[in-house]
Structure formats: structure tokens, C-alpha cells
N, CA, C and O atoms as a GROMACS GRO file, in nm:
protein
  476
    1UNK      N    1  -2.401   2.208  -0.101
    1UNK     CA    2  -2.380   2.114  -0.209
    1UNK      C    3  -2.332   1.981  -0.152
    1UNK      O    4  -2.246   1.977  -0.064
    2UNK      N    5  -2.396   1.857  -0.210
    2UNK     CA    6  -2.360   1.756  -0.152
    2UNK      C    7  -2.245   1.699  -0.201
    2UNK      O    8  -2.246   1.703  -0.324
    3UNK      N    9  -2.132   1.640  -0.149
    3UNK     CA   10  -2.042   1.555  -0.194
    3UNK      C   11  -2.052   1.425  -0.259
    3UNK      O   12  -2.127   1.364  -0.183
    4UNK      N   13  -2.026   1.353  -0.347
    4UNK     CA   14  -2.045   1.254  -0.384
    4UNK      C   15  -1.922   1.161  -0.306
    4UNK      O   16  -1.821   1.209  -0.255
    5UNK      N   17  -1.961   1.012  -0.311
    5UNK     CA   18  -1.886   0.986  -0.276
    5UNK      C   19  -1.727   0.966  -0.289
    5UNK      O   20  -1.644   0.952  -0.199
    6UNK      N   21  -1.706   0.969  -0.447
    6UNK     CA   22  -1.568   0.959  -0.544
    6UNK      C   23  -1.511   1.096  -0.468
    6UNK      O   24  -1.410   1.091  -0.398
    7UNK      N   25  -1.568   1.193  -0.485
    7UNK     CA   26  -1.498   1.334  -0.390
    7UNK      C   27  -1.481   1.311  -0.265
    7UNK      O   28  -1.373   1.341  -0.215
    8UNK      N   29  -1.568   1.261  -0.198
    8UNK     CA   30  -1.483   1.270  -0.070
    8UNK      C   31  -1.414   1.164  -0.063
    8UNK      O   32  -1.380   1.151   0.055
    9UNK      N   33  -1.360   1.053  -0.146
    9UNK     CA   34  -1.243   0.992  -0.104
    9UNK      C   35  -1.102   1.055  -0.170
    9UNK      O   36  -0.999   1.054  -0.102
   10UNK      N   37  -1.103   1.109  -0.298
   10UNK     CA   38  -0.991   1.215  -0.324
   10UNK      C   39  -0.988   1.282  -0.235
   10UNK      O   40  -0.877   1.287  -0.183
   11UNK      N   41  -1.099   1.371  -0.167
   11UNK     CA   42  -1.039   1.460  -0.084
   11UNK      C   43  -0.918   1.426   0.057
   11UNK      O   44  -0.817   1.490   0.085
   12UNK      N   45  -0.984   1.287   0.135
   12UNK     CA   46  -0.956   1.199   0.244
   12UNK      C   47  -0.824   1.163   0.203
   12UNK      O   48  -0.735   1.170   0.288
   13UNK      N   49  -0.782   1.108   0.033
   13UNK     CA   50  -0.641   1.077   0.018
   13UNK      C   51  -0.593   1.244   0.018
   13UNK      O   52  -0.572   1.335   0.098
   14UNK      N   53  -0.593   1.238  -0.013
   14UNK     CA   54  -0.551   1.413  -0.022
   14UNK      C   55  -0.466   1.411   0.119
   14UNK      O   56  -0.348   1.380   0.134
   15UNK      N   57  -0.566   1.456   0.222
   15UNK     CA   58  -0.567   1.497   0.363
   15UNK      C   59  -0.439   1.407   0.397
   15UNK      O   60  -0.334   1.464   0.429
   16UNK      N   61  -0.445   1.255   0.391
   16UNK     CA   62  -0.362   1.120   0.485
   16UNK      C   63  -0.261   1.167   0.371
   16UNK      O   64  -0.192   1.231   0.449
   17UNK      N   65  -0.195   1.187   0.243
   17UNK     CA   66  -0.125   1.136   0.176
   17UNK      C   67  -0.002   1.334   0.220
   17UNK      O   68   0.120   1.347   0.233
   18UNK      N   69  -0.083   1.409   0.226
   18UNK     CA   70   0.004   1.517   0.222
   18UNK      C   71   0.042   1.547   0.389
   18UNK      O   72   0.149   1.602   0.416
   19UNK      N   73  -0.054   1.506   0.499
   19UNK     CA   74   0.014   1.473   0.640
   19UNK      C   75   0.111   1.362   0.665
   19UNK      O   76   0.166   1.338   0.773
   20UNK      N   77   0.124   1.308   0.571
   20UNK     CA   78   0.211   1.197   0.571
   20UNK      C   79   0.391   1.237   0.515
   20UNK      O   80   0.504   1.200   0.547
   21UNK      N   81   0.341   1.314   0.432
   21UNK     CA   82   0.456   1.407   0.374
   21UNK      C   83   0.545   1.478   0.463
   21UNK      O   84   0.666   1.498   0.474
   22UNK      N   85   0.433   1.511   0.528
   22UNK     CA   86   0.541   1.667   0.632
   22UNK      C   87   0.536   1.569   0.747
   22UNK      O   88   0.525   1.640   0.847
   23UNK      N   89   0.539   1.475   0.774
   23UNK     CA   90   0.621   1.375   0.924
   23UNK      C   91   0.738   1.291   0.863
   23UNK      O   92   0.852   1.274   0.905
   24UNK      N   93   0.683   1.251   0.763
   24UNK     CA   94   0.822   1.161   0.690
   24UNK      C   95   0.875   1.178   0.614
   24UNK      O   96   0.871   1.099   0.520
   25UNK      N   97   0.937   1.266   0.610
   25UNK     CA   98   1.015   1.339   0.454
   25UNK      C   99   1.107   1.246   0.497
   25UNK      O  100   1.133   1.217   0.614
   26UNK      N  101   1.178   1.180   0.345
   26UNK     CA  102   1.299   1.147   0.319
   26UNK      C  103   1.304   0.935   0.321
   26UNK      O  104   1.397   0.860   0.290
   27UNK      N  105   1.180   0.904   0.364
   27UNK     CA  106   1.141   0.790   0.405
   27UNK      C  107   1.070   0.742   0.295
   27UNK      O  108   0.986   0.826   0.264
   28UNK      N  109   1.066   0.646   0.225
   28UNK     CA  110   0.974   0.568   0.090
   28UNK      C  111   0.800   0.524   0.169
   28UNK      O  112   0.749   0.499   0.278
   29UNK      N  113   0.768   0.537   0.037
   29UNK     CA  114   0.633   0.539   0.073
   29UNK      C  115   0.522   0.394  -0.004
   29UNK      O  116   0.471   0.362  -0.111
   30UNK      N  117   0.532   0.357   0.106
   30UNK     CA  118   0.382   0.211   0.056
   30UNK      C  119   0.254   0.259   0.041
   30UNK      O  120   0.168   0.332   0.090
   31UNK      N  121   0.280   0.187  -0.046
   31UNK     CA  122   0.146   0.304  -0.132
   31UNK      C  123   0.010   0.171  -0.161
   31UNK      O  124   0.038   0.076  -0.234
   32UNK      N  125  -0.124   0.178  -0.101
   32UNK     CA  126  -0.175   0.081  -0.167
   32UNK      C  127  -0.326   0.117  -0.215
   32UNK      O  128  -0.403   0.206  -0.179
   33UNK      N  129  -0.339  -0.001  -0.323
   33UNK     CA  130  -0.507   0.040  -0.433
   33UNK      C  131  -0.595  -0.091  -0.373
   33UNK      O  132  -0.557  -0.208  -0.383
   34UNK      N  133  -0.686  -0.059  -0.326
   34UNK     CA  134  -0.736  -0.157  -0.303
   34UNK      C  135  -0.931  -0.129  -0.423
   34UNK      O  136  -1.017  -0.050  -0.384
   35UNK      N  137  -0.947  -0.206  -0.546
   35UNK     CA  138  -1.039  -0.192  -0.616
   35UNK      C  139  -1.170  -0.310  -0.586
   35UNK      O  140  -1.170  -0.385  -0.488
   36UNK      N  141  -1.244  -0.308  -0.657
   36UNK     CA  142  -1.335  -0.429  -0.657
   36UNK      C  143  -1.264  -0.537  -0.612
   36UNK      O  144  -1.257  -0.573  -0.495
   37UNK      N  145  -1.198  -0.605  -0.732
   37UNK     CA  146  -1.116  -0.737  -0.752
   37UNK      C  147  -1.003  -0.754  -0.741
   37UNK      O  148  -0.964  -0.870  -0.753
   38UNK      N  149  -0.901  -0.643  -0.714
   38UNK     CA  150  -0.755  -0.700  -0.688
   38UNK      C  151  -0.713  -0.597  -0.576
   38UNK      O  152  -0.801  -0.512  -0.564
   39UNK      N  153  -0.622  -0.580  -0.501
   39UNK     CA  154  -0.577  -0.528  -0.414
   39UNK      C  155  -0.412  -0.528  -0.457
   39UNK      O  156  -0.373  -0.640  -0.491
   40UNK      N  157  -0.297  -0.406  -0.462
   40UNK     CA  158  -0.168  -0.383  -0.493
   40UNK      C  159  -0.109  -0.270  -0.407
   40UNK      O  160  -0.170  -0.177  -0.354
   41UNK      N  161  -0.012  -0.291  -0.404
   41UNK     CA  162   0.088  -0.203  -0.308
   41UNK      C  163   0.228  -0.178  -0.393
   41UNK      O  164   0.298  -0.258  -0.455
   42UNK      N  165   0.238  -0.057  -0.374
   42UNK     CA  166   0.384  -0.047  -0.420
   42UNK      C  167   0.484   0.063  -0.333
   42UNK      O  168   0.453   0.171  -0.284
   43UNK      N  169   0.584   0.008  -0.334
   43UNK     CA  170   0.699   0.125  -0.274
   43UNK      C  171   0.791   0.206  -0.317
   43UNK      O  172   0.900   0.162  -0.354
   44UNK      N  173   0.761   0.333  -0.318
   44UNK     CA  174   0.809   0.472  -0.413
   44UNK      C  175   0.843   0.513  -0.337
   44UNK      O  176   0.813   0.508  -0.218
   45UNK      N  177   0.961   0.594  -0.429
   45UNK     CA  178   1.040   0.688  -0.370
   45UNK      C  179   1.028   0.830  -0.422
   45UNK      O  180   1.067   0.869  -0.532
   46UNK      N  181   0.958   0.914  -0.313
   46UNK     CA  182   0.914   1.031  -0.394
   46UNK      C  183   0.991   1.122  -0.429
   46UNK      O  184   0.940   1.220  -0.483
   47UNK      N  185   1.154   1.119  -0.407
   47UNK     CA  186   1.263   1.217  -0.406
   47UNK      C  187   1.282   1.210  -0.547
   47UNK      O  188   1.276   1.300  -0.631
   48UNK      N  189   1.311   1.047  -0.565
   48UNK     CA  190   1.323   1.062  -0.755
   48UNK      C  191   1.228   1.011  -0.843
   48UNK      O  192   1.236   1.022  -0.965
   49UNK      N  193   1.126   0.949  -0.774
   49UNK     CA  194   0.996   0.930  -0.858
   49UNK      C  195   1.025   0.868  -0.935
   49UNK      O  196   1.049   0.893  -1.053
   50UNK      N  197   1.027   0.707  -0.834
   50UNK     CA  198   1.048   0.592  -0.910
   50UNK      C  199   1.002   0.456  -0.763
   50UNK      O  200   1.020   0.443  -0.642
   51UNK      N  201   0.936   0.383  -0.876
   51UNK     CA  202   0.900   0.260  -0.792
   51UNK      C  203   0.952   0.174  -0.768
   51UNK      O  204   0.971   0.092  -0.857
   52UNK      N  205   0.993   0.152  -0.653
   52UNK     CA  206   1.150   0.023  -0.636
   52UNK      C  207   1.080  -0.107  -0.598
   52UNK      O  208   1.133  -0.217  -0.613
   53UNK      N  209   0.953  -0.087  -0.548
   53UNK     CA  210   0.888  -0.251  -0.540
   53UNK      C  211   0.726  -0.286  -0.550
   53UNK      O  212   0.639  -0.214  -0.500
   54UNK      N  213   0.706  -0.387  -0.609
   54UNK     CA  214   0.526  -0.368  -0.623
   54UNK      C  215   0.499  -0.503  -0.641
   54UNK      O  216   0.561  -0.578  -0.717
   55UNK      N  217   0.389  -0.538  -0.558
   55UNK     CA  218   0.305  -0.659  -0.533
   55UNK      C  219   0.137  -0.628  -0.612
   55UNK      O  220   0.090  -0.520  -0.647
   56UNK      N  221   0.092  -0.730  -0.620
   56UNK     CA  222  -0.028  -0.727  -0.645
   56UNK      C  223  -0.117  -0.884  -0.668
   56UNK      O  224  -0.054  -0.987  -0.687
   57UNK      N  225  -0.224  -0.882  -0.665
   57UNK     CA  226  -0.314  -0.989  -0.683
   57UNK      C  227  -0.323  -1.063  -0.848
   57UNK      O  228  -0.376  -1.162  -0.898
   58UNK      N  229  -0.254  -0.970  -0.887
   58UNK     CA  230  -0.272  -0.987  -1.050
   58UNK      C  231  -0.162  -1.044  -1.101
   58UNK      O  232  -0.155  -1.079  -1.219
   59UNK      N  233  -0.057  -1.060  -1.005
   59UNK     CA  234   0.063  -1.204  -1.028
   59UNK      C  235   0.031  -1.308  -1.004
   59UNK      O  236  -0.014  -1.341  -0.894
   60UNK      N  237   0.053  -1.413  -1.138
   60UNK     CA  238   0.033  -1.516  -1.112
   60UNK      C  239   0.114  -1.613  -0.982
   60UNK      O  240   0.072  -1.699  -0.905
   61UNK      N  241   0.281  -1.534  -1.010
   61UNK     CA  242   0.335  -1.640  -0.873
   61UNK      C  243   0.269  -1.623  -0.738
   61UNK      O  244   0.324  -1.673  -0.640
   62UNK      N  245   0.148  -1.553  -0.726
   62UNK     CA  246   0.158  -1.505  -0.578
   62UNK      C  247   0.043  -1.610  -0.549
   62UNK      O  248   0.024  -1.647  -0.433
   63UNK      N  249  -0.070  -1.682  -0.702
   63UNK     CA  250  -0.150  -1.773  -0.668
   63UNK      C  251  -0.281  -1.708  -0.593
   63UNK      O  252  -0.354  -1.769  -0.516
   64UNK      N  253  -0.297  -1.531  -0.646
   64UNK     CA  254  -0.466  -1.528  -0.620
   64UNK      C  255  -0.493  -1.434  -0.668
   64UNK      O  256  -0.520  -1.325  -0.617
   65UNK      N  257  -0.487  -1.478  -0.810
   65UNK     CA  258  -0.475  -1.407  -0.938
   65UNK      C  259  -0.693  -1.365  -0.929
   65UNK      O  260  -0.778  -1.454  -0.926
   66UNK      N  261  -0.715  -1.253  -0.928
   66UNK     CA  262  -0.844  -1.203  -0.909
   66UNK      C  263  -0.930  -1.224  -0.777
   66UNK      O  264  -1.051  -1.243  -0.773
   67UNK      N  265  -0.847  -1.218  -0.679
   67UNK     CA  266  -0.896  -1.272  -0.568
   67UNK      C  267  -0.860  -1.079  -0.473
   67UNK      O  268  -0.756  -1.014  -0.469
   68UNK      N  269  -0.997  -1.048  -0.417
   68UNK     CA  270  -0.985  -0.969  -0.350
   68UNK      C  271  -1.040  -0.991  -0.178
   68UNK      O  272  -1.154  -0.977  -0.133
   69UNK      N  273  -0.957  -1.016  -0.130
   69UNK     CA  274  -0.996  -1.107   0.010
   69UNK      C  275  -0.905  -1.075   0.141
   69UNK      O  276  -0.823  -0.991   0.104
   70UNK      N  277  -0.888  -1.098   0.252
   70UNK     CA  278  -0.797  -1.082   0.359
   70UNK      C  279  -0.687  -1.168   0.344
   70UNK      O  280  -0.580  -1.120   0.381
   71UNK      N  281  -0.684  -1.300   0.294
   71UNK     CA  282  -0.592  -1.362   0.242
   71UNK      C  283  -0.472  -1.312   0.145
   71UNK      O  284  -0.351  -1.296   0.161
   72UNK      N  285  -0.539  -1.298   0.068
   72UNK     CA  286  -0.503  -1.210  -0.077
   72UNK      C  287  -0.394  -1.136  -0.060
   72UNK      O  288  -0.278  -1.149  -0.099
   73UNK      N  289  -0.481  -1.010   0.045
   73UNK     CA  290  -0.421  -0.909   0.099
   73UNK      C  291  -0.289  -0.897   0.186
   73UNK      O  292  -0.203  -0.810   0.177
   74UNK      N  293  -0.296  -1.030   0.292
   74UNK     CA  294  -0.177  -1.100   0.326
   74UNK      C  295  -0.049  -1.138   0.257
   74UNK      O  296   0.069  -1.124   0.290
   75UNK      N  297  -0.104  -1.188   0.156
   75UNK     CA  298   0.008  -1.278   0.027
   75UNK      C  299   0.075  -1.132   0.019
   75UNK      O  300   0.182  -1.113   0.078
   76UNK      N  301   0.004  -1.013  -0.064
   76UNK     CA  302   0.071  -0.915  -0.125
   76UNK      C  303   0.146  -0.856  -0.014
   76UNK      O  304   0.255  -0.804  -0.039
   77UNK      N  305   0.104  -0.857   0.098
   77UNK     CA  306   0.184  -0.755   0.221
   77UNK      C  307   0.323  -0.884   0.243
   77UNK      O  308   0.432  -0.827   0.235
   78UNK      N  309   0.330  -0.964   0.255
   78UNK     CA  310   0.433  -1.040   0.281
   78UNK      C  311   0.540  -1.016   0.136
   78UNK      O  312   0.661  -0.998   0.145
   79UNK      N  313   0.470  -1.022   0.017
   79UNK     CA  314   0.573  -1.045  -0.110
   79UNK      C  315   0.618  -0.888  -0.106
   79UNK      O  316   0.735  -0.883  -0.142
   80UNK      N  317   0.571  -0.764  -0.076
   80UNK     CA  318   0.591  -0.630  -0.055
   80UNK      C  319   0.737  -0.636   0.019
   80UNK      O  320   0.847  -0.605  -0.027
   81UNK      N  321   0.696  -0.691   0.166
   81UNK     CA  322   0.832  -0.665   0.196
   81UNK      C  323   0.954  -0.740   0.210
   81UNK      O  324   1.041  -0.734   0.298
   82UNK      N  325   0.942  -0.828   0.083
   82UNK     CA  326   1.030  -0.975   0.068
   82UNK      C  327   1.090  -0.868  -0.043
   82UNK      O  328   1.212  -0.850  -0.043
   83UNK      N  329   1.003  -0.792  -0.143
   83UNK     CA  330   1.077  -0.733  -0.254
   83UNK      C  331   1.125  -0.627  -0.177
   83UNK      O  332   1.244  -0.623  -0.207
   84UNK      N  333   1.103  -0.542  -0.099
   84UNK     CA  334   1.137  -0.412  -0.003
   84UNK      C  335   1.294  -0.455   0.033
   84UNK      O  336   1.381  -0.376  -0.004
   85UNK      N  337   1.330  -0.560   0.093
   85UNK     CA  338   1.412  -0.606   0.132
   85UNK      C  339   1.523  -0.603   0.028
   85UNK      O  340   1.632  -0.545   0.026
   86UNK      N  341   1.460  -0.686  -0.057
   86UNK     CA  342   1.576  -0.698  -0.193
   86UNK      C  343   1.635  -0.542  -0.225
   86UNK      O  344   1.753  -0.506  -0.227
   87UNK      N  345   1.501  -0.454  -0.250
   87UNK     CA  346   1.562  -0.339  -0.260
   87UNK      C  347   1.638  -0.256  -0.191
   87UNK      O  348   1.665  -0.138  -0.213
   88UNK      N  349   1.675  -0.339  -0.092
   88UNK     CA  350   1.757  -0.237   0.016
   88UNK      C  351   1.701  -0.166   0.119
   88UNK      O  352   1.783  -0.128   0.203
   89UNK      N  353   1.521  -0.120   0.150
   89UNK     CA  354   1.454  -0.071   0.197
   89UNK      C  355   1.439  -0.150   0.344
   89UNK      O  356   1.426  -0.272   0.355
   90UNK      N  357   1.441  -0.090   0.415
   90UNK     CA  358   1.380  -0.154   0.572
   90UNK      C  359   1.295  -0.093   0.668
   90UNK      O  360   1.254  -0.147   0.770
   91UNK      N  361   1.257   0.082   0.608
   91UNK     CA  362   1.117   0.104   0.640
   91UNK      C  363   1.087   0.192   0.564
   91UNK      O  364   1.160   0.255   0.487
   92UNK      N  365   0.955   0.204   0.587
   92UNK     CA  366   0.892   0.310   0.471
   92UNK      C  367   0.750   0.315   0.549
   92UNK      O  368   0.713   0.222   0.621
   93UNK      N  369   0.661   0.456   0.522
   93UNK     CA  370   0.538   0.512   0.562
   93UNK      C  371   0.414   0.462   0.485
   93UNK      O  372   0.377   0.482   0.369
   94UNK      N  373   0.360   0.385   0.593
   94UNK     CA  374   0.196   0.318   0.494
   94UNK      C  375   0.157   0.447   0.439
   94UNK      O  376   0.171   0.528   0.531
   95UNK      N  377   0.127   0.492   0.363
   95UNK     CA  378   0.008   0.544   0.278
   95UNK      C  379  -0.130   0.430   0.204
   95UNK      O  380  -0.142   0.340   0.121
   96UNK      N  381  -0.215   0.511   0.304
   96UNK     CA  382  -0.317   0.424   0.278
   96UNK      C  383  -0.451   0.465   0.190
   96UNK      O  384  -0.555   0.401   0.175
   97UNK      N  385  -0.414   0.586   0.142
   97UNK     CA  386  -0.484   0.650   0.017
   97UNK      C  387  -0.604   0.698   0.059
   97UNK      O  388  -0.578   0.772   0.154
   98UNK      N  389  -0.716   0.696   0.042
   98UNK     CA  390  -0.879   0.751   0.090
   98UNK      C  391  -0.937   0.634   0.175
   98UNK      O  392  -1.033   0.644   0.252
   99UNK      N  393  -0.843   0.493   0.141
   99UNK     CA  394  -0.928   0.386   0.216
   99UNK      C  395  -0.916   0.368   0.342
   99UNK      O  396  -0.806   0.398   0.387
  100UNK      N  397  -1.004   0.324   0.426
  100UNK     CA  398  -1.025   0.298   0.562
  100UNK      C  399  -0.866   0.160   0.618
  100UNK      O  400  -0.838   0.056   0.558
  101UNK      N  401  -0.813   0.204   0.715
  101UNK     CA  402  -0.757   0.130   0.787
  101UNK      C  403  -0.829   0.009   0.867
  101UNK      O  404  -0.836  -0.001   0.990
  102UNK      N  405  -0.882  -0.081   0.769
  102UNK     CA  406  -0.984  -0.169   0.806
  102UNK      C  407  -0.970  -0.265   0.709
  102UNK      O  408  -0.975  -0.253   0.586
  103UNK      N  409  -0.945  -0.404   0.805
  103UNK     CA  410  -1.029  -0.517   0.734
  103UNK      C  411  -0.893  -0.530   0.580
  103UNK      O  412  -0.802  -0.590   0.638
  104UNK      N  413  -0.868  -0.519   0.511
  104UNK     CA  414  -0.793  -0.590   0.334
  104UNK      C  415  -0.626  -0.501   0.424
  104UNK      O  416  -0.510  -0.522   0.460
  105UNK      N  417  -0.731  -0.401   0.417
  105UNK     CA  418  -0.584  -0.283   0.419
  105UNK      C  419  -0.514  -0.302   0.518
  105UNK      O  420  -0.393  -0.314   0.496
  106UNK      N  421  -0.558  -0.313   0.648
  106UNK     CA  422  -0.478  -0.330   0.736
  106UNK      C  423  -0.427  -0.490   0.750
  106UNK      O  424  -0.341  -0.502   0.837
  107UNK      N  425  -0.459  -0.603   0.688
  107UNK     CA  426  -0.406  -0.702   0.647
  107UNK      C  427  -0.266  -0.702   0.566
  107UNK      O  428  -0.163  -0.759   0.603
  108UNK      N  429  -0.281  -0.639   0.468
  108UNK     CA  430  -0.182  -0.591   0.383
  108UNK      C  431  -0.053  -0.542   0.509
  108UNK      O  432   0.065  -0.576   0.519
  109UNK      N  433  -0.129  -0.462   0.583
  109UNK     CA  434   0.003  -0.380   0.638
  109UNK      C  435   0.012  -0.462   0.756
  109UNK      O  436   0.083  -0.385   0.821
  110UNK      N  437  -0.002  -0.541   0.817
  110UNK     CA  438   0.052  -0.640   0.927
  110UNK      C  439   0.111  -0.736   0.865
  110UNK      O  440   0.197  -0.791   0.934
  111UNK      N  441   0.093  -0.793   0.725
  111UNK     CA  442   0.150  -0.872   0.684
  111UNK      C  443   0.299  -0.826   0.648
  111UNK      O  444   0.399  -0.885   0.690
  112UNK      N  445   0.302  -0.698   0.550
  112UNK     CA  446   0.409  -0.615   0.543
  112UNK      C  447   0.560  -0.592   0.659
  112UNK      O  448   0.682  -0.576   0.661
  113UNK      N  449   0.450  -0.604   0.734
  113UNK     CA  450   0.520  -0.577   0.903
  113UNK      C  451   0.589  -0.687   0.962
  113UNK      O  452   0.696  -0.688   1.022
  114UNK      N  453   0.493  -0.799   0.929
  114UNK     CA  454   0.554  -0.932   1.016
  114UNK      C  455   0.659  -0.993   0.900
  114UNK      O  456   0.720  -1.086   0.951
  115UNK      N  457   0.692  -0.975   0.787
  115UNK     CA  458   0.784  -0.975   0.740
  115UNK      C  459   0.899  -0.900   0.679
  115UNK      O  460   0.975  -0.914   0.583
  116UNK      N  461   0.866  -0.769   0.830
  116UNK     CA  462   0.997  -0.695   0.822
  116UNK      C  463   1.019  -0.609   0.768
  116UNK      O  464   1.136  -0.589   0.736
  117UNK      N  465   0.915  -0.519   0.734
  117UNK     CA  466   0.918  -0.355   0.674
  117UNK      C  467   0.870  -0.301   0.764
  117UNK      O  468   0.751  -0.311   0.794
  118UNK      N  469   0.980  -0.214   0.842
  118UNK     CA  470   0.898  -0.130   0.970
  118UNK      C  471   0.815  -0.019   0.895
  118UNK      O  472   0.869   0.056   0.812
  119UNK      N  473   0.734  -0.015   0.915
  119UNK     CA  474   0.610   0.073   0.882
  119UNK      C  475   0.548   0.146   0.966
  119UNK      O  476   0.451   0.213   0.931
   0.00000   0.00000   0.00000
């Protein structure tokens, strides 16, 4: 039976999101969606299942309001860990969901990085 493609990316988050579990227990987790048109990240805490910080393309202060781009992706990884910070957080485990460590995503997470969320 063939896989479609929507299945094998649930399955792929699946795989990265629950190996990610059993190395970093106890550590918050950056979590990001990258869709057609906007790209968002947020940082949860899976102990009490609650979101202490979240960026996205779809804020106007961030100035790239429907913009899905490497730029974009930058803005949100920098405002991620400007709010990370506020929250008290100073590292936390990329979770990078079914998507490829390529190109938006890994923008996001160097940007994240160079302003100080060890990841």
C-alpha cells in the first residue's frame, strides 16, 4: 500500500517529536509550523502543557505579515528568543515536526540561536 504524502509526514513528526522526548525530558520544547504562507514557532512546556512563548508571521509588529520566506523565518526565530528570554527560558529542544531541516526551518533556528536560545 502506498503512502500518501500527508502520512508520511505525521508519521516522520511522530518519529523526531517522540526521540526528542526520551533525550530531553524536562527541557521546553520549540515547536515550529511551517504552512504555505506563514511560518510560527512556539515554546511549550510539556510538563504542564502550556505555551510560554510564540512568534509568527501573522504579527503585525514583526512587519511580514503573510510573508513565507527565509527572511520571515529569521524575524520569527529572533522575536522567539527575545520572548524565550522574557520568559525566563535559556534553552529548549528544536522540534522540527515532519519538516525537513532545510532552507525556512533551519533559518528560524539559527536565528533563534544567534539571539540566545541554546537549542
Amino acid at each position: 500500500m502506498a503512502n500518501t504524502k500527508r502520512q508520511l509526514f505525521l508519521k516522520r513528526r511522530m518519529r523526531v517529536r517522540n526521540k526528542l522526548r526520551k533525550v530531553n525530558a524536562g527541557r521546553m520544547r520549540l515547536s515550529v509550523h511551517r504552512s504555505s504562507k506563514n511560518i510560527s514557532a512556539q515554546l511549550i512546556d510539556d510538563v504542564n502543557g502550556v505555551t510560554l512563548a510564540s512568534a509568527s508571521t501573522m504579527e503585525k509588529d514583526l512587519g511580514v505579515v503573510g510573508k513565507n520566506n527565509i527572511e520571515a523565518a529569521t524575524k520569527v526565530g529572533a522575536a522567539i528568543a527575545e520572548r524565550a528570554k522574557k520568559a525566563g527560558v535559556e534553552e529548549a529542544y528544536f522540534d522540527r515536526g515532519g519538516f525537513l531541516f532545510h532552507g525556512k526551518v533551519k533559518a528560524l533556528a539559527e536565528a533563534a540561536r544567534e539571539g540566545g536560545l541554546k537549542i
